[in-house]
Short mmCIF file of the C-alpha atoms (twelve columns), coordinates in Angstrom:
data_MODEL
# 
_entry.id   MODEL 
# 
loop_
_atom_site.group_PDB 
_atom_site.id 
_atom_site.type_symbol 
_atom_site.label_atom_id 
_atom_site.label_alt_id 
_atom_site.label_comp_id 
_atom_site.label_asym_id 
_atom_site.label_seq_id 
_atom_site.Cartn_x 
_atom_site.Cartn_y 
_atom_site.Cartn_z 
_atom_site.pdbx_PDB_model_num 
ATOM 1   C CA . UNK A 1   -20.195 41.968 56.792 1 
ATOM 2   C CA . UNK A 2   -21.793 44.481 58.756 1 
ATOM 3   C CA . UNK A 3   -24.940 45.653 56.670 1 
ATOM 4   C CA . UNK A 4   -25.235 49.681 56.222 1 
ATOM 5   C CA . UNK A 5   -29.000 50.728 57.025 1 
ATOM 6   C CA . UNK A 6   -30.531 51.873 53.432 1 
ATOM 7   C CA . UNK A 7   -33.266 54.028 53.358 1 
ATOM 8   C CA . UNK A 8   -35.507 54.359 50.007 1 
ATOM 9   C CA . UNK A 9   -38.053 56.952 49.561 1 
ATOM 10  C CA . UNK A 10  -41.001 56.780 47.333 1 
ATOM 11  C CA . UNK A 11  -43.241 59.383 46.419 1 
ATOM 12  C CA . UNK A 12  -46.459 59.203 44.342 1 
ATOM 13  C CA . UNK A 13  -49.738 60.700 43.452 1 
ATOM 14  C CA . UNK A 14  -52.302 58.745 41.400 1 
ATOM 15  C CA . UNK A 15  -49.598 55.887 40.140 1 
ATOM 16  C CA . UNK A 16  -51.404 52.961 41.467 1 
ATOM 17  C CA . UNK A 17  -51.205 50.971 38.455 1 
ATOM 18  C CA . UNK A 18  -47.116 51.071 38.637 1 
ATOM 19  C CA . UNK A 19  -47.055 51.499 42.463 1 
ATOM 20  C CA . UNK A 20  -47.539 48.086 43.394 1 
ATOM 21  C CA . UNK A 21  -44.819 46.623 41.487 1 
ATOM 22  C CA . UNK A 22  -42.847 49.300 42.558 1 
ATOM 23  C CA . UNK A 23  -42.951 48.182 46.442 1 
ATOM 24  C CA . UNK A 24  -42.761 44.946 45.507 1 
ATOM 25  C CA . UNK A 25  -38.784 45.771 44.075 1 
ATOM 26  C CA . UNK A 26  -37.858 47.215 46.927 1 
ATOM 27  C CA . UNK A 27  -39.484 45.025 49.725 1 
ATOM 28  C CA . UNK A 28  -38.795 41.752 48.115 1 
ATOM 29  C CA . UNK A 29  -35.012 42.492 48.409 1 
ATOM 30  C CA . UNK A 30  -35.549 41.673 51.457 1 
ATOM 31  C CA . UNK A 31  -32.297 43.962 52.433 1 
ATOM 32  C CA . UNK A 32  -31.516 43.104 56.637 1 
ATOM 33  C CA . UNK A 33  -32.082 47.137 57.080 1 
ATOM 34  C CA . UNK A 34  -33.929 48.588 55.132 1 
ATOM 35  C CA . UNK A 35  -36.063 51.460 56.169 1 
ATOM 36  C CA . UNK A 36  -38.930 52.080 53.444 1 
ATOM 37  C CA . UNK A 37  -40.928 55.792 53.338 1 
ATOM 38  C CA . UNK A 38  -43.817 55.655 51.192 1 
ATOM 39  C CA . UNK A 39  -45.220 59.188 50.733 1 
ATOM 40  C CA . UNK A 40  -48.596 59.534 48.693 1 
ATOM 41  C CA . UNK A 41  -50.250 63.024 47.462 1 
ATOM 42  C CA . UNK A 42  -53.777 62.303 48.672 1 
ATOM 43  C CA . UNK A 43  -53.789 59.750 45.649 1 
ATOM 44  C CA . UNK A 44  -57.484 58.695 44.635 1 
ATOM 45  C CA . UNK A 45  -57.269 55.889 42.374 1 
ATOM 46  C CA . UNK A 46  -56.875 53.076 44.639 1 
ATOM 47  C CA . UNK A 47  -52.966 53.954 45.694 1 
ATOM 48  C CA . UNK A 48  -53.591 54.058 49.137 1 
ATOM 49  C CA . UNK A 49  -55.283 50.663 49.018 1 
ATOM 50  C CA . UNK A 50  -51.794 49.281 47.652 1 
ATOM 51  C CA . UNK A 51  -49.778 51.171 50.441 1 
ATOM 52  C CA . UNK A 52  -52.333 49.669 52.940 1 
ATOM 53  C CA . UNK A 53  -51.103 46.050 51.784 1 
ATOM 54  C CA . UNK A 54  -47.833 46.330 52.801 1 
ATOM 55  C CA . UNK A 55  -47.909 48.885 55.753 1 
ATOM 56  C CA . UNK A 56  -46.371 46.431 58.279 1 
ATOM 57  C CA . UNK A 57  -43.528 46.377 56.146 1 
ATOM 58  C CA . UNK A 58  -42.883 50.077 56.076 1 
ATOM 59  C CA . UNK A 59  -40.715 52.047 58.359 1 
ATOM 60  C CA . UNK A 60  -43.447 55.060 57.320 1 
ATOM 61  C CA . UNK A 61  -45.888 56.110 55.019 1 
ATOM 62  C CA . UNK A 62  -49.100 58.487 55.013 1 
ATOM 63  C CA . UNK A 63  -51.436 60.165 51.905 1 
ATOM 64  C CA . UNK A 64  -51.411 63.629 52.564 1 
ATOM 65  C CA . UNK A 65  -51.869 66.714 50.128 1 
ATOM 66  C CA . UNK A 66  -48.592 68.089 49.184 1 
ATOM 67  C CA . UNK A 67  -46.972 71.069 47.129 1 
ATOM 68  C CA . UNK A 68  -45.884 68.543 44.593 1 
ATOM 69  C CA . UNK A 69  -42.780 65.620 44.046 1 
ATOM 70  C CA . UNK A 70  -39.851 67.438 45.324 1 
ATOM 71  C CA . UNK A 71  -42.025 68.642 48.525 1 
ATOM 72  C CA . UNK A 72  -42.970 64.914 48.974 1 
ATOM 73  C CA . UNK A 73  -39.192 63.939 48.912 1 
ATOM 74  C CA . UNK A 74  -37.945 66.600 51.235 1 
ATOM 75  C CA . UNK A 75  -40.806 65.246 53.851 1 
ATOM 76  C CA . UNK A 76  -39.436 61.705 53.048 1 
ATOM 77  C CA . UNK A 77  -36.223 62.392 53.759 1 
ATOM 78  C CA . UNK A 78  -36.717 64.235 56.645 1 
ATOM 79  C CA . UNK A 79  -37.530 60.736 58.527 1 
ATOM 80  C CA . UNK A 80  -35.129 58.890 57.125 1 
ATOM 81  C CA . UNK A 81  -32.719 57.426 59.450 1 
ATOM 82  C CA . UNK A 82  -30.259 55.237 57.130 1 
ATOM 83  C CA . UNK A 83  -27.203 55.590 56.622 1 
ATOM 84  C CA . UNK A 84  -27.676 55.016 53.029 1 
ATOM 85  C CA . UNK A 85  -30.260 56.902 51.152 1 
ATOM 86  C CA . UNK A 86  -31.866 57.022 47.924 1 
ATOM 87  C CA . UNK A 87  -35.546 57.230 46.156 1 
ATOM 88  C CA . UNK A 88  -37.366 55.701 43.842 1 
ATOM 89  C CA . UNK A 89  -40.615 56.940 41.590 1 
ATOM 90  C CA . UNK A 90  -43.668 55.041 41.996 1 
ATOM 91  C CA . UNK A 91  -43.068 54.155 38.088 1 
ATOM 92  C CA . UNK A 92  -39.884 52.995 38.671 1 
ATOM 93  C CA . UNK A 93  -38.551 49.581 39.758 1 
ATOM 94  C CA . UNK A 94  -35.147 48.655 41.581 1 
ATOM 95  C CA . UNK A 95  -33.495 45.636 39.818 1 
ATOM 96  C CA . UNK A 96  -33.459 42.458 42.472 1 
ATOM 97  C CA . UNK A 97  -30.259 42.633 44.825 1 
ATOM 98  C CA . UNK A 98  -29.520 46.013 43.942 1 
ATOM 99  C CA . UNK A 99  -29.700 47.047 47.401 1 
ATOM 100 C CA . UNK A 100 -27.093 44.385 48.995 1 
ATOM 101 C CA . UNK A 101 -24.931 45.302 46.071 1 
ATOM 102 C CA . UNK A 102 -24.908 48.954 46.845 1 
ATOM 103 C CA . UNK A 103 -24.223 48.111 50.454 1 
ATOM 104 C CA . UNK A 104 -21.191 46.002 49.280 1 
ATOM 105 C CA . UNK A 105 -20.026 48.691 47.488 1 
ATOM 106 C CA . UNK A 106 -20.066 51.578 49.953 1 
ATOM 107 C CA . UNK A 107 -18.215 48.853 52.659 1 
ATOM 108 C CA . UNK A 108 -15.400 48.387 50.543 1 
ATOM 109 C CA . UNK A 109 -14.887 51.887 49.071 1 
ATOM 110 C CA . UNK A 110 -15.198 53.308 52.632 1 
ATOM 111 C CA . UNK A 111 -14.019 56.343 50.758 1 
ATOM 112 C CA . UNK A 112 -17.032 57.116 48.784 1 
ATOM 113 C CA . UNK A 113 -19.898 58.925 49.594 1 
ATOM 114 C CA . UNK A 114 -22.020 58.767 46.345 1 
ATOM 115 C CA . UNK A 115 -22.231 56.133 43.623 1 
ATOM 116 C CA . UNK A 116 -24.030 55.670 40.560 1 
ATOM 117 C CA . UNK A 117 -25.096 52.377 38.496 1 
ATOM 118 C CA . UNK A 118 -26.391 51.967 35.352 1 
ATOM 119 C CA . UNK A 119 -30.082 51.163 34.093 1 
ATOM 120 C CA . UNK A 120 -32.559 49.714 31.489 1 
ATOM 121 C CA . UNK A 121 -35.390 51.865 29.939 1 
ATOM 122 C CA . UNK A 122 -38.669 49.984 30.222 1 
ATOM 123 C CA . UNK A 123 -42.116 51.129 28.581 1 
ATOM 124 C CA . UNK A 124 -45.440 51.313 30.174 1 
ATOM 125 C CA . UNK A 125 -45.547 47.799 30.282 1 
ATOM 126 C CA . UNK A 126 -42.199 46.460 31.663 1 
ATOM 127 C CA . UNK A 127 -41.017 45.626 28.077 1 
ATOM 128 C CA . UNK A 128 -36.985 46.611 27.528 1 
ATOM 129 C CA . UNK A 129 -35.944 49.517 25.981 1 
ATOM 130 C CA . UNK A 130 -32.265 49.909 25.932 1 
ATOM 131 C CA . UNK A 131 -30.106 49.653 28.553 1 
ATOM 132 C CA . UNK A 132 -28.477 53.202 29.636 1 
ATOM 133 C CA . UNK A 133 -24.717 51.723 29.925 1 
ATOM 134 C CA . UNK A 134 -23.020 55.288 31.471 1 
ATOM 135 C CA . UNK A 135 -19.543 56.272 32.102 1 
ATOM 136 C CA . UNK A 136 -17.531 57.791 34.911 1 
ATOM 137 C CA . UNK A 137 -18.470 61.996 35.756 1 
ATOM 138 C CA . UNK A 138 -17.311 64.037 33.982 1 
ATOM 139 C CA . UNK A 139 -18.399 67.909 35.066 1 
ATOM 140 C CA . UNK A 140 -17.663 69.530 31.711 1 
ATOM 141 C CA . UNK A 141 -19.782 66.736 29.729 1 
ATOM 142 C CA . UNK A 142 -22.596 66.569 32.260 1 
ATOM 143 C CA . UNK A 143 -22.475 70.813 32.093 1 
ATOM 144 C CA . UNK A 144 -22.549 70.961 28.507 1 
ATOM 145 C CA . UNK A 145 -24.150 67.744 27.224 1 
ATOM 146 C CA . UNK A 146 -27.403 66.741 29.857 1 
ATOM 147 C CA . UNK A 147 -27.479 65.052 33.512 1 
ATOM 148 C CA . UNK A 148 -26.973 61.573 32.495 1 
ATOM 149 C CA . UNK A 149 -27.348 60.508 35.891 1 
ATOM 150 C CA . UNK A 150 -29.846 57.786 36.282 1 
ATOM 151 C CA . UNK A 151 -31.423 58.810 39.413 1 
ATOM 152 C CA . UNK A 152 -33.231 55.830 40.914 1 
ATOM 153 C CA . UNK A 153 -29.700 54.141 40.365 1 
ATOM 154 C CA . UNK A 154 -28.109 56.700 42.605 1 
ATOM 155 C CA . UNK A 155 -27.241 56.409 46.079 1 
ATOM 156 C CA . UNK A 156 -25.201 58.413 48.751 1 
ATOM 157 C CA . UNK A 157 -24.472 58.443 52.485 1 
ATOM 158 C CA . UNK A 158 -26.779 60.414 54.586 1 
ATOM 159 C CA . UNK A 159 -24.491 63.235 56.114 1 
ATOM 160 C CA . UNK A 160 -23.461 64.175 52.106 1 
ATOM 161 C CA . UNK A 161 -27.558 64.649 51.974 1 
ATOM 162 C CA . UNK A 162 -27.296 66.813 55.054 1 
ATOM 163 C CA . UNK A 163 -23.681 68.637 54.172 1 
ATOM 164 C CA . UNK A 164 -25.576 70.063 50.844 1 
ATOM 165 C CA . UNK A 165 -29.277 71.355 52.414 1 
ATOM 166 C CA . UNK A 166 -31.044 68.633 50.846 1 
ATOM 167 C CA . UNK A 167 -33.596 68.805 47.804 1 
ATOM 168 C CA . UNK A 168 -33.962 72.355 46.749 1 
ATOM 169 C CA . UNK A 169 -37.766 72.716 46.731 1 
ATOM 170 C CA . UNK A 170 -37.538 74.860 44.083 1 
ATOM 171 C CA . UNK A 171 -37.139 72.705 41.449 1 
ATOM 172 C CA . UNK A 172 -39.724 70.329 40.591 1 
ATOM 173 C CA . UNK A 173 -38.397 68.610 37.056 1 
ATOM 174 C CA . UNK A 174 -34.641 68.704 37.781 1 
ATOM 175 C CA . UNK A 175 -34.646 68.511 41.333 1 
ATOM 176 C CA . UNK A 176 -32.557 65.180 41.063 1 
ATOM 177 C CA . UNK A 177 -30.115 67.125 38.784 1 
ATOM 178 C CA . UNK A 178 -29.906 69.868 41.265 1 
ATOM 179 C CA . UNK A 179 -28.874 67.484 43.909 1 
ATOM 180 C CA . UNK A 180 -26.128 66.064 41.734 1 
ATOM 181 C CA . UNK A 181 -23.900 68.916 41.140 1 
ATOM 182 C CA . UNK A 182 -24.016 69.841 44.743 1 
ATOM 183 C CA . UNK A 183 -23.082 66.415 45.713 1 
ATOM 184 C CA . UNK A 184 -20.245 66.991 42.681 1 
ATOM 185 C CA . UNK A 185 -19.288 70.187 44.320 1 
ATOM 186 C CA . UNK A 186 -18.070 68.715 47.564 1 
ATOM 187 C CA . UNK A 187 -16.675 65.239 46.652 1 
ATOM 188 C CA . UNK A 188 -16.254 62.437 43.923 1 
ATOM 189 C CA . UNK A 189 -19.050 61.079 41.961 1 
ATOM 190 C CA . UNK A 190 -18.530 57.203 41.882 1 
ATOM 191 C CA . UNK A 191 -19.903 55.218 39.075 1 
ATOM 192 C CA . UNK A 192 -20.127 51.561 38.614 1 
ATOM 193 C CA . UNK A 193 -21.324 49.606 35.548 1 
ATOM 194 C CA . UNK A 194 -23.624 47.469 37.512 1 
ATOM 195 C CA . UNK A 195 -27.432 47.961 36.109 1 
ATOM 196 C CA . UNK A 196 -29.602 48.855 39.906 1 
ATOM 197 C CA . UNK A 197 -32.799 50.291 38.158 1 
ATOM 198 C CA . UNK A 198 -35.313 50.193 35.429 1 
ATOM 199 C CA . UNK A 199 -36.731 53.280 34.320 1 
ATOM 200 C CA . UNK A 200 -39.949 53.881 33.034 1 
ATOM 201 C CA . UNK A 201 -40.295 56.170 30.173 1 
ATOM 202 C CA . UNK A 202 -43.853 56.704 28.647 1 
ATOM 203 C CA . UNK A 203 -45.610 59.251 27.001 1 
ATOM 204 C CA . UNK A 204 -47.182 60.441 30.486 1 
ATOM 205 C CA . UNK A 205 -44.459 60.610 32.398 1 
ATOM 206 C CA . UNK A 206 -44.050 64.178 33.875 1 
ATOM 207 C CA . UNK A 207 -40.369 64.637 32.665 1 
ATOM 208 C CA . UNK A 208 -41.804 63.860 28.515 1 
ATOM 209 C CA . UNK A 209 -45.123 66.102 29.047 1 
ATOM 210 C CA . UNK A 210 -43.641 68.718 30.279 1 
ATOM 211 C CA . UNK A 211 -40.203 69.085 28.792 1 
ATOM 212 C CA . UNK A 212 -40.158 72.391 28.308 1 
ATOM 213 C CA . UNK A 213 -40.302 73.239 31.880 1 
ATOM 214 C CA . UNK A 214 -38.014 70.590 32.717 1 
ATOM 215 C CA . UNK A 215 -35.578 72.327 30.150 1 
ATOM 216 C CA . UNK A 216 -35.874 75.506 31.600 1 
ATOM 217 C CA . UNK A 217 -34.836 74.210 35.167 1 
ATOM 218 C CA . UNK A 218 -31.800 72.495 33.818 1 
ATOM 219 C CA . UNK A 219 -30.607 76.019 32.147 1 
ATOM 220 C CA . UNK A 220 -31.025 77.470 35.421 1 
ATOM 221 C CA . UNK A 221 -28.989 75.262 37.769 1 
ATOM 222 C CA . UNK A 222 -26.123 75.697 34.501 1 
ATOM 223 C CA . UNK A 223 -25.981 78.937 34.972 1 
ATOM 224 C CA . UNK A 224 -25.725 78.911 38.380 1 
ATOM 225 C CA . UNK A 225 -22.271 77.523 37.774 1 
ATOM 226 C CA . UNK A 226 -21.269 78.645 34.338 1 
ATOM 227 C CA . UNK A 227 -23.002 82.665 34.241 1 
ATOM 228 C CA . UNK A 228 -24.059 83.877 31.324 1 
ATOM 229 C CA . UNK A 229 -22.054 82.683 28.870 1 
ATOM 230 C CA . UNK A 230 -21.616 83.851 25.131 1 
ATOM 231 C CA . UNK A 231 -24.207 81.313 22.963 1 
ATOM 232 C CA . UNK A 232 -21.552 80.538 20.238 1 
ATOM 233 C CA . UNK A 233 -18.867 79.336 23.028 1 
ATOM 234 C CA . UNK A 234 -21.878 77.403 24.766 1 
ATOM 235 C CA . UNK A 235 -22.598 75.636 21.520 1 
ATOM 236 C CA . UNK A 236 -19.110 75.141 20.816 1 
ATOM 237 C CA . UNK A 237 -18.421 73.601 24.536 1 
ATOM 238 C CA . UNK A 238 -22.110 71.347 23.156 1 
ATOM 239 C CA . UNK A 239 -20.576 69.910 20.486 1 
ATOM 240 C CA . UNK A 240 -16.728 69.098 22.150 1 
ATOM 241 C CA . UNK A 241 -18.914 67.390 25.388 1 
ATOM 242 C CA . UNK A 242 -21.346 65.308 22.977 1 
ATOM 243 C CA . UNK A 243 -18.330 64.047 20.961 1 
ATOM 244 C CA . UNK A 244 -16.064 63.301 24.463 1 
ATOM 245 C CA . UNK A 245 -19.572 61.746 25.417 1 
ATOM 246 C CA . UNK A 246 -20.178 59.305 22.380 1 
ATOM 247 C CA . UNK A 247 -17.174 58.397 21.767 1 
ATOM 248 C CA . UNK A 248 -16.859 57.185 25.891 1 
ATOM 249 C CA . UNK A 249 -20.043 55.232 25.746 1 
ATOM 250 C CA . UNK A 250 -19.090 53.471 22.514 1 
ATOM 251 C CA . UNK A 251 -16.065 52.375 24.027 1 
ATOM 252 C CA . UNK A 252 -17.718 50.635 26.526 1 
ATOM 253 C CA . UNK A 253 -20.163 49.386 24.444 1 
ATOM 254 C CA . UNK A 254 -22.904 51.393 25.829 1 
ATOM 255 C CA . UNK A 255 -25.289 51.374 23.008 1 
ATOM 256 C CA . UNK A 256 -25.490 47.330 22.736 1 
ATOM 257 C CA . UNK A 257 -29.180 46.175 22.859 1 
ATOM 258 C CA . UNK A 258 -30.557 44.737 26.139 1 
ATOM 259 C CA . UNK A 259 -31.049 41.021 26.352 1 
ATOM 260 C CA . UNK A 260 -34.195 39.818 26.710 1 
ATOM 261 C CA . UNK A 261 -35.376 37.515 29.582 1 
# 
């Protein structure tokens, strides 16, 4: 098998006690090309010193002021070369042999030009969760019912990057959900029930402290798309895409508790 080139971005600003780890899940892959961006918001709590420790193995990196996570992205991306692409928070972790997988995938579904996998919820301290077991997309349940996307699980070929303009640097919570329905606009979302990612989700995290705001951007790119509709048909649309939703994921058996170990 020929392997794709996959390039992973990772952006951060003061995560160095997740950031190591981090690296260490997507350089101990040890994918045959993989082309690994590192970019840092002028971190001061020892971040750089962790980026510093595995700079040989980096196709790029630098610690820089920036206007914030979807500015360092877009300035990521911008050198990436792969023909795969995908990022990854500095809180995050890719699961081991993600990366080959996704490269098997996109080989024998020449066809596809985004895909999806699944993920388990960690806490602070690595501990499971649950594991987020999704289904195929579904635009009237991810309008209606939230971006169930799990976006470090999410990869796509470079020129579908380039065909929609990119990250929209005006959103800063759901910049990732942006980027979604653009992809969705132009061609098929793939999903497969592989888990590729663990996702951190703590008290801290930007999406849970500032919800509000992260709420308000998600209205905004649904209106984009669906006007202003009238509130009682929006609710009623609500209810019909969390039933089509619940009832999907308990077939599969989505809400089954992780395993430990």
């Amino acid at each position: 098998m020929r392997w794709p080139s996959i390039s992973v971005v990772t952006c951060s600003y003061n995560q160095a006690r997740f950031l190591d780890a981090a690296m260490r899940s997507v350089l101990e892959q040890r994918y045959p090309r993989l082309e690994y961006i590192v970019i840092d918001g002028a971190s001061t709590d020892g971040s750089v010193d962790v980026i510093r420790r595995y700079a040989n193995e980096l196709a790029y990196w630098a610690s820089e002021p920036d206007g914030g996570q979807t500015d360092a992205l877009i300035k990521g991306f911008a050198r990436a070369t792969g023909d795969i692409q995908c990022w990854m928070n500095s809180d995050d972790l890719l699961e081991p042999g993600s990366l080959h997988e996704v490269a098997r995938f996109f080989e024998t579904h020449p066809q596809a030009r985004v895909v999806y996998g699944d993920a388990t919820w960690i806490d602070a301290n690595g501990r499971p969760l649950k594991r987020k077991r999704e289904h195929g997309f579904s635009r009237f349940v991810w309008m209606y019912d939230h971006n169930y996307i799990p976006q470090p699980s999410t990869f796509w070929r470079r020129d579908l990057y380039e065909e929609v303009g990119g990250l929209d640097p005006r959103f800063d919570y759901s910049m990732d959900a942006d980027l979604w329905i653009r992809f969705a606009q132009v061609t098929a979302m793939y999903h497969t029930n592989r888990v590729w990612s663990r996702e951190r989700i703590y008290p801290e995290q930007k999406n849970q402290r500032w919800r509000t705001r992260c709420d308000a951007e998600d209205l905004l790119i649904r209106r984009r798309y669906l006007g202003d509709e009238r509130p009682w048909s929006r609710r009623a649309k609500a209810l019909v895409a969390k039933g089509m939703r619940v009832t999907w994921k308990m077939a599969l058996g989505s809400y089954r508790p992780p395993r430990e170990g």
